[in-house]
C-alpha positions as a printed Julia matrix, in Angstrom:
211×3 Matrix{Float64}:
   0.0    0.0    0.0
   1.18   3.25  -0.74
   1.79   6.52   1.52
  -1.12   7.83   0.03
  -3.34   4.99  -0.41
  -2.87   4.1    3.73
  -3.18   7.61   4.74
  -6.29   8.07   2.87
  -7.86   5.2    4.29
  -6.45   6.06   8.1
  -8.61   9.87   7.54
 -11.78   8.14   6.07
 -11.76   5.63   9.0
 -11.13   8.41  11.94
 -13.73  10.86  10.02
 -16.53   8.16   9.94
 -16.18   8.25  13.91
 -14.53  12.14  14.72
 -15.72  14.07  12.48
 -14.07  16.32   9.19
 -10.65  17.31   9.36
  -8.01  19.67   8.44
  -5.09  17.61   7.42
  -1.14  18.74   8.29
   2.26  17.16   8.05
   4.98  18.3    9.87
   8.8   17.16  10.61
  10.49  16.0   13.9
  13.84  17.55  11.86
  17.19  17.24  13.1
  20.37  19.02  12.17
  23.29  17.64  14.02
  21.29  16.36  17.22
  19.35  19.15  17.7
  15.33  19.34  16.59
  14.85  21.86  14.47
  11.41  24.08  15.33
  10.04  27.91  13.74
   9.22  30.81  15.85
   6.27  32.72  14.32
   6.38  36.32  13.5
   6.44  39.13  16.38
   3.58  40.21  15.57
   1.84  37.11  16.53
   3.84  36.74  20.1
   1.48  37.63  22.87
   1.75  39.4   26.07
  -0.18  37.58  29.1
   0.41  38.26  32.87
   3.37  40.7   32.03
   5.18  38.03  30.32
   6.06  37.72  26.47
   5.37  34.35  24.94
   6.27  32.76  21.41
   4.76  29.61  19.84
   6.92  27.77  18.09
   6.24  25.04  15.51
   7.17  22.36  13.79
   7.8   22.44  10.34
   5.31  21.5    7.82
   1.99  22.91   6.87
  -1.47  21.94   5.55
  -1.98  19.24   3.18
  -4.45  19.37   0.28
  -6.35  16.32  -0.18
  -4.4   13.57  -2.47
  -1.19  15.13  -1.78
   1.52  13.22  -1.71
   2.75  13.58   2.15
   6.84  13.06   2.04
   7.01  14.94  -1.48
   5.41  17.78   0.2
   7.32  17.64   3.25
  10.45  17.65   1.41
   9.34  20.45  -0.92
   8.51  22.43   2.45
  12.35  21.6    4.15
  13.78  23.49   1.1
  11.32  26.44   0.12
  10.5   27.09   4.73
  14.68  26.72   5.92
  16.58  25.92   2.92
  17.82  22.44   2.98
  17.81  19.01   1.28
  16.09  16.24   4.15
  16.17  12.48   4.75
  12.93  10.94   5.76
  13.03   8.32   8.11
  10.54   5.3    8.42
   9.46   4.67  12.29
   9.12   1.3   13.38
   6.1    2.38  15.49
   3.43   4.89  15.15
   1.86   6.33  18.07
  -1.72   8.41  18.22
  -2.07  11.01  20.25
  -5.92  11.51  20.82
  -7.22  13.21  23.76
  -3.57  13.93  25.49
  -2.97  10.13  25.29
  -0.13   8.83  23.44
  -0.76   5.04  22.3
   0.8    2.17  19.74
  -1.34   1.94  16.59
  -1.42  -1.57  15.41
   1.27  -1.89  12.79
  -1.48  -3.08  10.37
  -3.17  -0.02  10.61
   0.19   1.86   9.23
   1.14   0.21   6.13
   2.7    3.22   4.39
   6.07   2.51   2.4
   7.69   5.58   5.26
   5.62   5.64   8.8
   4.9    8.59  10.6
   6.31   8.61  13.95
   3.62   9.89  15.64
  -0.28  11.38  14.62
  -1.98  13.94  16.35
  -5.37  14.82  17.04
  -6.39  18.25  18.11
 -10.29  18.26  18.54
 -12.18  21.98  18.07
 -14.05  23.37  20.58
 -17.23  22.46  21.24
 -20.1   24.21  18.76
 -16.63  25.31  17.07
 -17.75  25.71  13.26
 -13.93  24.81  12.53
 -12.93  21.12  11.64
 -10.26  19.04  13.87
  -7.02  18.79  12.79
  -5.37  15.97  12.12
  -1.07  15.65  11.89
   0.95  13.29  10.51
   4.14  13.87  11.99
   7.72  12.24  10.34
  11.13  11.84  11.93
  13.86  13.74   9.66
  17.61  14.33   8.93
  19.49  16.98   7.35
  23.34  17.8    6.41
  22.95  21.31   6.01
  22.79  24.04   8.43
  18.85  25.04   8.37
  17.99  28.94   7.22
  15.45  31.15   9.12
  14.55  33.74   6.21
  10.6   32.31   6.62
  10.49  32.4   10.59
  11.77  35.24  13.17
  14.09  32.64  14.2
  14.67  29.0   14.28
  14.8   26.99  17.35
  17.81  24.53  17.5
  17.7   22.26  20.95
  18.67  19.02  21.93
  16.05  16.31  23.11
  17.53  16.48  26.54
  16.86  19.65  26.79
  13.41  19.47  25.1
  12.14  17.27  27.46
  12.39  19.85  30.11
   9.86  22.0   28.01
   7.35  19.25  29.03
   4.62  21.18  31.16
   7.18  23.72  32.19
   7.62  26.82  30.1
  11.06  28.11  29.44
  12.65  31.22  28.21
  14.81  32.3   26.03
  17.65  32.55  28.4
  17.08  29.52  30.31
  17.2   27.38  26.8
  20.7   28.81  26.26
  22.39  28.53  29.21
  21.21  24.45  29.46
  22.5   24.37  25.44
  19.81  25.64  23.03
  20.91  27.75  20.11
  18.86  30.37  17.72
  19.42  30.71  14.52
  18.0   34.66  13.97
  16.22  36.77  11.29
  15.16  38.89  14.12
  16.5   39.41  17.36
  14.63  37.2   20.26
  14.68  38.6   23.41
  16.07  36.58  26.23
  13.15  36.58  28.38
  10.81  35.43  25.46
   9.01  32.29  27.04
   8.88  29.94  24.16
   5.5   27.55  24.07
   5.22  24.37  21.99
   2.23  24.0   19.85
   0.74  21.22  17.85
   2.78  18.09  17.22
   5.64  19.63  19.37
   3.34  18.21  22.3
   2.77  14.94  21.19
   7.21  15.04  20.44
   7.19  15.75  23.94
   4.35  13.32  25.42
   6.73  10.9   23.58
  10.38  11.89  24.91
   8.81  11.81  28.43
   8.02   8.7   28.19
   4.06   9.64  28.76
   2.79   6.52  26.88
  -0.27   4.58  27.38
């Protein structure tokens, strides 16, 4: 079975039972043994409780129906940071549905390249939005990653990442324990930086928080 063909049938499947949904693909990208992650733009930082906060993101984007998933990934590595990527088939594919991270049975995945993890974010209830649905890939590159399409990139190690599990972290903190920023824009050092989307289910995963 194809990428396509078993991701296709995986959405129909979950729809029948969740609901429609928006469909993304994003990276788990890492340049010498550091994940790679975006900051968004300034102007969408926010200001809460006298503190500055940044989301930052994996990379990746929506998926248009019958896309083909690692072709677009690929084509987003090159035109989003500027570099070539290697894909990497997971042996096991976790769901993370409702803050739970569990196995999917292997027969279930059949792709020719697994996603390491997929992750459900349900809408609000009497939200007229769908849910959104990510199919999230492990990734190499070679080359040092470019930030011209984020204010900065975030370059961390997974020991370090873990410690972003329910505990934010700024700016500072992240680069005293090893962190690095690659920088269109200058980030300010007591910018607390808060995962968003698959980044969770990454770090549900590194901490060991599965069910």
């Amino acid at each position: 079975m194809s990428d396509n063909a078993w991701v296709k049938d995986f959405v129909e499947r979950l729809t029948s039972v969740e609901g429609n949904f928006e469909i993304f693909a994003s990276l788990f990208l890492k340049y010498e043994q550091q994940f790679v992650f975006g900051l968004k733009d300034s102007k969408e930082w926010v200001e809460e409780f006298g503190e500055r906060k940044a989301f930052f993101t994996a990379i990746g984007g929506r998926i248009e129906e019958g896309a083909d998933i690692i072709q677009f990934l690929k084509n987003h590595a090159l035109q989003d940071i500027g570099v070539n990527i290697n894909i990497i088939d997971s042996p096991y594919t976790y769901l993370d549905y409702q803050h739970r991270l569990k196995k999917i049975p292997i027969n279930l995945v059949k792709g020719e390249i697994r996603p390491q993890i997929i992750t459900i974010i349900q809408k609000a209830r009497y939200a007229a939005t769908p849910n959104t649905l990510i199919f999230s890939y492990a990734a190499t590159t070679k080359s040092k990653p470019d930030s011209s399409q984020y204010s900065a990139l975030f370059l961390v190690k997974e020991s370090v990442l873990v410690q972003m599990f329910k505990n934010k972290k700024a700016v500072q903190e992240l680069k005293k324990a090893g962190a690095s920023f690659e920088e269109r824009i200058k980030i300010p050092d007591n910018l607390y930086l808060i995962p968003t989307g698959s980044i969770n289910s990454l770090l549900r995963f590194l901490s060991y928080e599965v069910f």
